[in-house]
N, C-alpha and C positions, 0 to 999 in steps of 0.2 A: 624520447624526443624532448630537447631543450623548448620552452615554450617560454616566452616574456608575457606575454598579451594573448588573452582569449575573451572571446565574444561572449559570456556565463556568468549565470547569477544561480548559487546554489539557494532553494525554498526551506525553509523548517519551521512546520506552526508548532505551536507549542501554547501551555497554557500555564506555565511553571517553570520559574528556574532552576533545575537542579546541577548533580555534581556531573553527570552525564550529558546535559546539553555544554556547560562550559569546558568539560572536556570537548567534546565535537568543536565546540566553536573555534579553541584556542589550536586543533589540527588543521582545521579550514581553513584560520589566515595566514595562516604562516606557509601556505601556496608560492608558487614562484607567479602564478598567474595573476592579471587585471584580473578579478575577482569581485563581483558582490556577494556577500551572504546575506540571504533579506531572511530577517527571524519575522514572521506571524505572529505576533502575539492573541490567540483566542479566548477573548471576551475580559473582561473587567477585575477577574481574579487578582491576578498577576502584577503588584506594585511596581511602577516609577522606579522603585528603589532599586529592586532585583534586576531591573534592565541597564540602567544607567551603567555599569562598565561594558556592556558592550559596545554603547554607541562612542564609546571614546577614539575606537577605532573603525578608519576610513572607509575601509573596505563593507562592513557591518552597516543594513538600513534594515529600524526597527519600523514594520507595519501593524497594527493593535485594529482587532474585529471589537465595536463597543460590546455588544452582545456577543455570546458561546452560538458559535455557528458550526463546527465541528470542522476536521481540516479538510475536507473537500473546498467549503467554503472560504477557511484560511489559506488553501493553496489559488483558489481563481486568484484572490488576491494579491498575490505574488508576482501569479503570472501575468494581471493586468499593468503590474507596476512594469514586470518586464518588454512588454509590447510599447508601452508609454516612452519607455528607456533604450527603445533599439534593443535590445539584450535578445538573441533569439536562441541560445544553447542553455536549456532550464535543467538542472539538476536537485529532484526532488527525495527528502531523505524526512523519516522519524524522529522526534524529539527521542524518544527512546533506544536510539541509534550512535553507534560512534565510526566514524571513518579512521582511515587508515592514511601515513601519511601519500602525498600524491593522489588524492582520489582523485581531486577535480582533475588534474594533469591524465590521468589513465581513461577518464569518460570524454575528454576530450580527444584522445589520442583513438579511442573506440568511433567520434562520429568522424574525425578524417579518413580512418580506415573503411569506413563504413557508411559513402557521401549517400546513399540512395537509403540509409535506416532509419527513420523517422522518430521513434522509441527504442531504447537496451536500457535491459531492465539486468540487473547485476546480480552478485554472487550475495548469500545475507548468511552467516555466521551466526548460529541461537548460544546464547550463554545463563547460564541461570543455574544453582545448587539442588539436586534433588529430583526425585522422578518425576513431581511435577513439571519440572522445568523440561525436563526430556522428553516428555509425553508434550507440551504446548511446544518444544522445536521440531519434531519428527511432524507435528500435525498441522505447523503453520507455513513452516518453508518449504517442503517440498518439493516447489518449483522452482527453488532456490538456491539449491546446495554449490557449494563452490565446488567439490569437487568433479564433478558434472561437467561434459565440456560444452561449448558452443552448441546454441540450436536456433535457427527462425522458430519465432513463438506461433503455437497455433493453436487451435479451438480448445485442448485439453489441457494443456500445461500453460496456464495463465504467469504474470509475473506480477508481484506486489509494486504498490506506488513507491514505495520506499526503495531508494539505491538505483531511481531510473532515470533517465536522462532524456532530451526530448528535443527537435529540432522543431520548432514553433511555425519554423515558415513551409516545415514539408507534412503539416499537420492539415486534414480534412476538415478541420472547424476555425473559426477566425472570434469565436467569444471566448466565455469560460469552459472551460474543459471538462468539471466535472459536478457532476447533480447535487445541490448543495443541501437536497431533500431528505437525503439518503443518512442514517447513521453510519452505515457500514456498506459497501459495496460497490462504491462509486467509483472505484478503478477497474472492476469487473464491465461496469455502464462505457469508461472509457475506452478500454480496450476491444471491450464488442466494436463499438462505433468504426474502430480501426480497423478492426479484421475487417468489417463488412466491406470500406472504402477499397482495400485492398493496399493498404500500409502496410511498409514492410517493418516487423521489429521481429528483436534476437535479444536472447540472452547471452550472457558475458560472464564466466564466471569469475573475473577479476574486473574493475575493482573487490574487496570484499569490506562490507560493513558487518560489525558486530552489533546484534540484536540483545536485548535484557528481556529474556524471557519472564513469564510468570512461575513464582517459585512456590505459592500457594493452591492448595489444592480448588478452594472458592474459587480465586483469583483465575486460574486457569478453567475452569469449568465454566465462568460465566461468558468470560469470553469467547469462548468459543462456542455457547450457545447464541448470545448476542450475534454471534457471524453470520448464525442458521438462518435467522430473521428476515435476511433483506430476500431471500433465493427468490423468493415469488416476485418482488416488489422490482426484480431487474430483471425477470422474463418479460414480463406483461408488459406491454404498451399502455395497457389502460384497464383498472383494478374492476373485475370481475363484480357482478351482483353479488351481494351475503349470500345469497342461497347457495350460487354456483359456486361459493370460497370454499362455503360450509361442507358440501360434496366433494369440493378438490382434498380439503384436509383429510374426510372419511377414509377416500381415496387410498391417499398414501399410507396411514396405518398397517393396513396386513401387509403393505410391499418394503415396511421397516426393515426387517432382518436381514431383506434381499439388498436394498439398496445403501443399507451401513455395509453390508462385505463389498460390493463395488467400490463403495468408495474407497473402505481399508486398502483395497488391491490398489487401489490408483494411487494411493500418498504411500503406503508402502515401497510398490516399485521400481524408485527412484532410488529410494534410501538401499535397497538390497546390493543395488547395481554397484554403491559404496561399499556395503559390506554385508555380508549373509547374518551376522548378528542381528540385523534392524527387523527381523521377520520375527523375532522377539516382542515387539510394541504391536502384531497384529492384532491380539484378543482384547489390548484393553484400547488401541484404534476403533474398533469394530465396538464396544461397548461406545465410548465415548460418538461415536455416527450414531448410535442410535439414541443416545441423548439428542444430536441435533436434528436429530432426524422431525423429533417434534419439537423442536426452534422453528424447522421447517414448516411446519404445518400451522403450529400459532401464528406466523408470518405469513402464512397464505390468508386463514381464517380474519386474522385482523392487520392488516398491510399498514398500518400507524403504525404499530410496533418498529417496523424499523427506519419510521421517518422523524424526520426531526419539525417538518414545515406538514400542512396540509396537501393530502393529493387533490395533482390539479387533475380536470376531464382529461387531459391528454398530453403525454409529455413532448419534451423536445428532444430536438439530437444530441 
């Protein structure tokens, strides 16, 4: 579909310029659409100097958090700019992301096709050299794979922030969107919110962004331990007594082994349905869950671990 003018402002916080944001950025304006790209810049890092060619072009609004808030909190940002702006079609992507040409034109072409979807969350591409990099794509995208067709998202197969799109005005919340408490997990937090409302979203396996995996074996292990972290802190409404944390973590110990092969079965089964080779990354899947397994449990046991701000008595929606 020929498109001149769209109602869309694409988000990406960032905390650093590198060669992969100006790549993304310089695919983004060259859109056939009215377009914003509003860059986040998160906390004070980040020199003047390194930003300055982007704002030379029209389409580009550079917004700067004084302090590292993390991107939960560099995307409300975003999206408050976009309510202030009339802009109600948000297209949310990773600094560590690069799009493909036409993206903005295809997630728009997705919410015409698709007036009653509120969220589509898109196809994500992992690239990275070495078994570490393939061990952190088989274990992060998942719910992602482009090759996978079409599905309404439901309680199991969540979709990441990144590569999603959002129509603002058929959204159950009218502030910020997402917990800005949270290190990691806050589009788990949003997406909950949505199923409960009873929002409709889908995935799309095109557009496709391509991801930069982690290509170190640290680099990937921390990661995905840091992930384990928040699991308690976006169940709970409201953070348990020490003692009863101290019991919950006990708890899940002897239920480790049992509950890394679930999970292996559930981020495998996706990948299989692509190709019967990916049933190869189940033993060191299944190792790797059980690393997170006690991510998990430290995260229950001390629920700061995966906040950035103090817990309040009781959160919000």
């Amino acid at each position: 579909m020929n498109r001149t003018k769209c109602d869309c402002c694409v988000i990406i916080p960032f905390c650093r310029v590198d060669d992969v944001l100006r790549q993304c950025v310089g695919i983004l304006v060259a859109t056939s659409c009215d377009v914003r790209i509003c860059l986040v810049v998160d906390g004070p890092e980040c020199p003047d100097a390194d930003i300055a060619p982007f704002t030379g072009n029209g389409r580009v609004v550079v917004l700067r958090q004084k302090q590292r808030q993390g991107p939960g909190a560099a995307r409300n940002l975003g999206i408050r700019y976009c309510r202030e702006n009339g802009i109600n079609h948000i297209i949310l992507l990773d600094s560590d992301c690069v799009a493909e040409p036409g993206f903005i034109e295809a997630h728009m072409d997705l919410h015409e096709k698709y007036p009653h979807v509120a969220c589509i969350g898109c196809g994500i591409l992992g690239k990275g050299k070495g078994l570490w990099a393939s061990i952190d794509r088989v274990a992060s995208w998942f719910t992602s794979i482009p090759a996978l067709p079409a599905r309404a998202v439901g309680a199991l197969y969540h979709i990441p922030t990144t590569n999603m799109s959002l129509k603002l005005d058929a959204l159950p919340m009218d502030g910020d969107l997402f917990d800005e408490r949270l290190r990691t997990g806050e589009d788990i937090l949003f997406l909950r919110a949505l199923k409960k409302s009873g929002t409709a979203m889908r995935f799309e396996p095109e557009p496709v962004v391509t991801h930069f995996d982690r290509e170190s074996f640290g680099a990937m292990l921390i990661h995905q331990f840091r992930w384990a972290l928040h699991t308690y802190s976006v169940r709970a409404e409201t953070p348990a007594k020490p003692a009863t944390r101290f019991l919950l973590s006990l708890l899940q110990i002897p239920l480790v082994p049992f509950s890394s092969l679930a999970m292996t079965a559930l981020t495998v089964w996706p990948w299989i349905r692509v190709s019967p080779r990916y049933f190869a990354f189940a033993p060191v899947l299944w190792l790797l869950y059980i690393v997170k397994a006690f991510g998990v449990a430290a995260g229950t046991l001390v629920p700061a671990l995966a906040m950035r701000k103090p817990i309040p008595t009781k959160r919000g929606p």
